[in-house]
Residue frames as qw, qx, qy, qz and C-alpha x, y, z in Angstrom:
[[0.870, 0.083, 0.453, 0.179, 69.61, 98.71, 114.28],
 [0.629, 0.727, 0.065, 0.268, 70.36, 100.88, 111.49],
 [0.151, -0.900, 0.379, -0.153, 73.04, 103.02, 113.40],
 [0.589, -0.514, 0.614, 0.114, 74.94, 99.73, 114.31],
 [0.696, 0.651, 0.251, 0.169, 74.87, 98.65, 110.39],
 [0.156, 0.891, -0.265, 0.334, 76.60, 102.05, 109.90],
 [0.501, -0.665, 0.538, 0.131, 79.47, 101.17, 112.47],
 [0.709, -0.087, 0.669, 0.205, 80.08, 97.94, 111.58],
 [0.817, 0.503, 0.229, 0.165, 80.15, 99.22, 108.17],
 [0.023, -0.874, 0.449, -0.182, 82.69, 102.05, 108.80],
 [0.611, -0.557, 0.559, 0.051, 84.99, 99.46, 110.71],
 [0.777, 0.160, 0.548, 0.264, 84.93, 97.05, 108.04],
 [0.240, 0.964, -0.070, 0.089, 85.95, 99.93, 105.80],
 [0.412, -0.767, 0.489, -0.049, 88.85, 100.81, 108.05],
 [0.740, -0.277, 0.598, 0.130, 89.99, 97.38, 108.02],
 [0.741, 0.518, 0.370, 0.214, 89.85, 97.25, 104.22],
 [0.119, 0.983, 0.034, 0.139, 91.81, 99.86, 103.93],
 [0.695, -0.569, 0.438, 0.045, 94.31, 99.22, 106.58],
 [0.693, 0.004, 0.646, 0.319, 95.31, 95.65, 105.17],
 [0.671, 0.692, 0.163, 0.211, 95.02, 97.26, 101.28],
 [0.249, 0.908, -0.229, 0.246, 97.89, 99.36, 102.72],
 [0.379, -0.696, 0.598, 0.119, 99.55, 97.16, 104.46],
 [0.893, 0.110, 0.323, 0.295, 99.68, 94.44, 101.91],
 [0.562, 0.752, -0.173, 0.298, 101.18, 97.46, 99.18],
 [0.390, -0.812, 0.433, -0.044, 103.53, 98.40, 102.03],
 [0.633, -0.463, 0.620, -0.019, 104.45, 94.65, 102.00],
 [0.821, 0.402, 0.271, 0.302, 104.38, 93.53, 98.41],
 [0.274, 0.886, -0.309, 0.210, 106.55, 96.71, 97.55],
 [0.477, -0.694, 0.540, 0.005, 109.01, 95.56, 100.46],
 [0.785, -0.098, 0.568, 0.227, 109.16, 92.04, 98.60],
 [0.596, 0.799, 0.074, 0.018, 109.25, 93.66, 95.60],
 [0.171, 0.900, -0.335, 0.222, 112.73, 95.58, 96.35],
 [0.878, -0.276, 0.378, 0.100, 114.16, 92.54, 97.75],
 [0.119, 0.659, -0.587, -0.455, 117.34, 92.25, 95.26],
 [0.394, 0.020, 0.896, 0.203, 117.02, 88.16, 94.62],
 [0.562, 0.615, 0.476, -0.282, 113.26, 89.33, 93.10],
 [0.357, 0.871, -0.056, -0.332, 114.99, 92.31, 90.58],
 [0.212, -0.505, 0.670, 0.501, 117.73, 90.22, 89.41],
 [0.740, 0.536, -0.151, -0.376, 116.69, 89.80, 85.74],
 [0.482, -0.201, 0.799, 0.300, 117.22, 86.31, 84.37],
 [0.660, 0.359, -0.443, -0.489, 116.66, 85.87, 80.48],
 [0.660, -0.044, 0.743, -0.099, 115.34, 82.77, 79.37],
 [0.094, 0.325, -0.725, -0.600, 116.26, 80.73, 76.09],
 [0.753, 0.414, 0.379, -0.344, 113.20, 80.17, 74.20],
 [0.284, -0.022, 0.799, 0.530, 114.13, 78.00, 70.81],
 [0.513, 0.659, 0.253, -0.487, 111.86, 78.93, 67.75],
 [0.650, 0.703, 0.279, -0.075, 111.78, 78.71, 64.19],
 [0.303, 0.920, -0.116, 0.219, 114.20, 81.32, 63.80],
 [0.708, 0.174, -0.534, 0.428, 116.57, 80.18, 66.21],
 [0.445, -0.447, -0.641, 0.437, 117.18, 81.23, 70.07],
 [0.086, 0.543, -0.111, 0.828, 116.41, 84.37, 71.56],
 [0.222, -0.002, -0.639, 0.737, 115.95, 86.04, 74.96],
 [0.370, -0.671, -0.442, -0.467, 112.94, 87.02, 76.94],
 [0.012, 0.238, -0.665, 0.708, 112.64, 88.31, 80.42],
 [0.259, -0.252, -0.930, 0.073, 110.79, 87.04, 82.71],
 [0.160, -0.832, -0.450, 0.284, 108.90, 90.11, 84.08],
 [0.236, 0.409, -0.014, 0.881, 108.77, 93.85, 83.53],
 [0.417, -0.846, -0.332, -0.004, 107.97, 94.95, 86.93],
 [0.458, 0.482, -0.176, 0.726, 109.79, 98.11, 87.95],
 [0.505, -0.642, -0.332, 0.472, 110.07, 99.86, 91.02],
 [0.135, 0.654, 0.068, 0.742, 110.19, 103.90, 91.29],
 [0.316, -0.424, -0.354, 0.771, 110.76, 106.66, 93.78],
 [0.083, 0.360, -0.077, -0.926, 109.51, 109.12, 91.56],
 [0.749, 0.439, 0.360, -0.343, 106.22, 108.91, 88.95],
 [0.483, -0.126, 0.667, 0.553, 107.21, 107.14, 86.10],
 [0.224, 0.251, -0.365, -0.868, 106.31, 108.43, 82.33],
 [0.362, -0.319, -0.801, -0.355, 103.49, 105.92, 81.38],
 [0.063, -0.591, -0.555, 0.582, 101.64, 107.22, 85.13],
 [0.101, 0.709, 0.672, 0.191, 98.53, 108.52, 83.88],
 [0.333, -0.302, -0.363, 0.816, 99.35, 112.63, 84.26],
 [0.210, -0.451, -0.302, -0.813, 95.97, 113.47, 84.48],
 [0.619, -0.408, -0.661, 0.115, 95.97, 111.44, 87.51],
 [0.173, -0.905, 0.196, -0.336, 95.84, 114.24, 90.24],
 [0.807, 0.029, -0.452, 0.379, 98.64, 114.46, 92.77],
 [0.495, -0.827, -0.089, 0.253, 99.10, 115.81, 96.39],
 [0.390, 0.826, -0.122, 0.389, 101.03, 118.68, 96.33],
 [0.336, -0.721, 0.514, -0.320, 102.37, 118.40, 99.82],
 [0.963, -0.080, 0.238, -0.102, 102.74, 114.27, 99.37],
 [0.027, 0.645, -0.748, -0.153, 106.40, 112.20, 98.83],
 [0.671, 0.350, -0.629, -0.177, 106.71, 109.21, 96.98],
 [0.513, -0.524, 0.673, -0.097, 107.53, 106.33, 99.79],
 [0.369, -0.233, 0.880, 0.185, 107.32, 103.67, 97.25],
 [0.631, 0.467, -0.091, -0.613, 105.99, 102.58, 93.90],
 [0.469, -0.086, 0.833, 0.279, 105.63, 99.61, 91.15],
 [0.656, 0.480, -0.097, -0.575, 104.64, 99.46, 87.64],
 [0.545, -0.081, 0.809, 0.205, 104.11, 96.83, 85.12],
 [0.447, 0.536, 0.661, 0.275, 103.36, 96.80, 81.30],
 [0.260, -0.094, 0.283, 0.919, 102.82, 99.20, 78.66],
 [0.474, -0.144, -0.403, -0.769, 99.65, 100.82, 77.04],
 [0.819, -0.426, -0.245, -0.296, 96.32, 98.58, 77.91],
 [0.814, -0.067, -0.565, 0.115, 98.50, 96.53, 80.00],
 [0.040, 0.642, -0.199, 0.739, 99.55, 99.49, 82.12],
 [0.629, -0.679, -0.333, -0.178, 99.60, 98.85, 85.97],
 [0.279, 0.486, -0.371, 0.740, 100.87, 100.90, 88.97],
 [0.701, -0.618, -0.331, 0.132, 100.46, 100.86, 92.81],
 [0.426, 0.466, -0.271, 0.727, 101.81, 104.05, 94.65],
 [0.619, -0.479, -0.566, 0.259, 102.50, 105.27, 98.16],
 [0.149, 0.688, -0.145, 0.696, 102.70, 109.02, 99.11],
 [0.550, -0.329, -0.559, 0.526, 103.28, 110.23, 102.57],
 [0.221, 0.547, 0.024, 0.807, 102.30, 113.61, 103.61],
 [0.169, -0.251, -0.645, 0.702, 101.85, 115.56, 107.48],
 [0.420, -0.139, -0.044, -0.896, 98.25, 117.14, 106.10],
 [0.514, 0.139, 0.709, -0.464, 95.17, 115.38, 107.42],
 [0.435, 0.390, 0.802, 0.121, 92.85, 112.66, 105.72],
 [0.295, 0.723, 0.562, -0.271, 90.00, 114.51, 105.65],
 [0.239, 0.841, -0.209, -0.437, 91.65, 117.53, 103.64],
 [0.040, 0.225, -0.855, -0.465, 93.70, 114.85, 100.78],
 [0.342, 0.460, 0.819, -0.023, 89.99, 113.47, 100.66],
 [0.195, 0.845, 0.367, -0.335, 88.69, 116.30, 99.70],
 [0.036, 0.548, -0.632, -0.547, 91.66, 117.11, 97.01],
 [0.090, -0.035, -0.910, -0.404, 91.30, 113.68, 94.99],
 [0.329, 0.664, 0.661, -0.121, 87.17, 113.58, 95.43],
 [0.285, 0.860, 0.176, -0.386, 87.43, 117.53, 93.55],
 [0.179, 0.737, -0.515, -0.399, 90.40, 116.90, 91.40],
 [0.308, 0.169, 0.909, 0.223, 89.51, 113.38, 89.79],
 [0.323, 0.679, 0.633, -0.184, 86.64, 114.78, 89.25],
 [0.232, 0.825, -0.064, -0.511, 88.02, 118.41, 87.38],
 [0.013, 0.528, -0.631, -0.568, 90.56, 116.33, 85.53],
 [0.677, 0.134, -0.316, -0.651, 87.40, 114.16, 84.17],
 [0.139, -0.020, -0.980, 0.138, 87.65, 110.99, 86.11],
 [0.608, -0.368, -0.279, -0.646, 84.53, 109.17, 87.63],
 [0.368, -0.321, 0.741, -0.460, 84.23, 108.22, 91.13],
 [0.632, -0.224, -0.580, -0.463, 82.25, 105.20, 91.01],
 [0.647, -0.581, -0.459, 0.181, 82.54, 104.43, 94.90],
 [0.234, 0.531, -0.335, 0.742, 83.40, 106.60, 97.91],
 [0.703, -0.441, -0.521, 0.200, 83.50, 105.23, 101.41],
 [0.304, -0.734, 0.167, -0.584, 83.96, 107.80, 104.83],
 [0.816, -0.267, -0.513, 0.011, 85.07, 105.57, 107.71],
 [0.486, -0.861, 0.077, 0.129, 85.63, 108.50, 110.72],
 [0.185, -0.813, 0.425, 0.353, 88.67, 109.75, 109.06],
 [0.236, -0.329, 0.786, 0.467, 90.08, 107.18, 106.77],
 [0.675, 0.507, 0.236, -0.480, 88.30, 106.81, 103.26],
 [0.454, 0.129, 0.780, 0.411, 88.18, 105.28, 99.74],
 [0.535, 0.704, 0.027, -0.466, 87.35, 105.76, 96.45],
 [0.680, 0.325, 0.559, 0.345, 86.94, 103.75, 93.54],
 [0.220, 0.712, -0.186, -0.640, 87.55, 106.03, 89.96],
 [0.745, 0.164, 0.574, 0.299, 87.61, 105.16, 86.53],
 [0.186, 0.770, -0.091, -0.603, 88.45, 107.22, 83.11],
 [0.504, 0.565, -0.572, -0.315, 88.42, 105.78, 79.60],
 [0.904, 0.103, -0.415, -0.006, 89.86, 101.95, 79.77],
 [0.131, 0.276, -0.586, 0.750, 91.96, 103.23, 83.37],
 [0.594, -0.726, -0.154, -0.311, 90.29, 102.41, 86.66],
 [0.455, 0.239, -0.661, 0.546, 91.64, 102.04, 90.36],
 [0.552, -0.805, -0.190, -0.110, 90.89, 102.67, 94.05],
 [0.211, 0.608, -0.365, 0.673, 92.57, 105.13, 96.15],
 [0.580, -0.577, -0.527, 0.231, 92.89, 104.55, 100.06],
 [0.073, -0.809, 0.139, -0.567, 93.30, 107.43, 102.64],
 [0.739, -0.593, -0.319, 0.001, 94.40, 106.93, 106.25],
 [0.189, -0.874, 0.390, -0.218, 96.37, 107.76, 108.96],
 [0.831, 0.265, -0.398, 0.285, 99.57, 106.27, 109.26],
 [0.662, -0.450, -0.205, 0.563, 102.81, 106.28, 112.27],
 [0.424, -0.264, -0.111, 0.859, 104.08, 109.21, 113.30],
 [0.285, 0.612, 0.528, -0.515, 100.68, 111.31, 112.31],
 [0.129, 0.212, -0.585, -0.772, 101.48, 111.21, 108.58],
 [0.692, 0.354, 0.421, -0.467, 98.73, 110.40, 106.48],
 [0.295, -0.189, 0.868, 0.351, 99.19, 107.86, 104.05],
 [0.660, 0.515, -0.148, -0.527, 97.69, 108.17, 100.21],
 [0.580, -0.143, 0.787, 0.155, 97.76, 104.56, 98.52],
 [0.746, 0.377, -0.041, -0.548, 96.43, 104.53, 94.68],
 [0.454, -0.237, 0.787, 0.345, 96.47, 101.74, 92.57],
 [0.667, 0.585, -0.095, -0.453, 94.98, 101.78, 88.67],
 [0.593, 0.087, 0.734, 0.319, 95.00, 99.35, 85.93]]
């Protein structure tokens, strides 16, 4: 009984995983949609008279941006395929996609020993026959990282942190 537990928890893993990478896959796609990034200012009346606000500061990147945490470790063999941030200080959030032809099991075994040297805490860490997770957290920063294999036998690194 206990051995089918274990499966069915590994699968449901997997699957969590999966879909956490394909939804970034697919909010990043709507993200980079041009109708989304055209910036419209709205007139807000006040006291002082009118001024401008935007409606969002979500940004899109190809490359880490400066406010990305850079104690946050990073594959050394791994390419950017897509990224968002939003906000500044506390409000800080980011959701990135690397791509790289090494195997899970060895990028698991990078971010479980290098969160950990550059003084993060894991607080979860999930195995699921090749494709894994891991919660982390450091100071008033947390996130979960996903691992798996992806098309064409790359192996897809997802993080996201708040």
């Amino acid at each position: 009984m206990s051995k089918l537990t274990q499966n069915d928890s590994r699968k449901a893993l997997f699957f969590l995983v999966l879909l956490t990478t394909i939804f970034s896959v697919l909010l990043l796609a709507m993200l980079k949609r041009r109708e989304f990034w055209k910036k419209e200012e709205v007139a807000i009346q006040s006291d002082e008279g009118n001024r401008s606000d935007e409606n969002s500061d979500l940004r899109s990147f190809d490359s880490l941006p400066e406010d990305f945490p850079a104690d946050f470790p990073v594959y050394p063999n791994a390419a950017i395929t897509s990224g968002w941030e939003k906000g500044k200080g506390v409000g800080y959030a980011a959701s990135v996609l690397w791509e790289t032809d090494d195997i899970p099991e060895n990028v698991f075994y990078f971010f479980d020993r290098e969160l950990k040297n550059s003084g993060w805490t894991i607080t979860s860490l999930q195995d699921a026959k090749g494709t894994y997770a891991l919660s982390f957290t450091k100071e008033k920063t947390y996130g979960f990282l996903g691992i798996t294999k992806g098309e064409e036998s790359k192996t897809i690194i997802s993080v996201t942190l708040k």
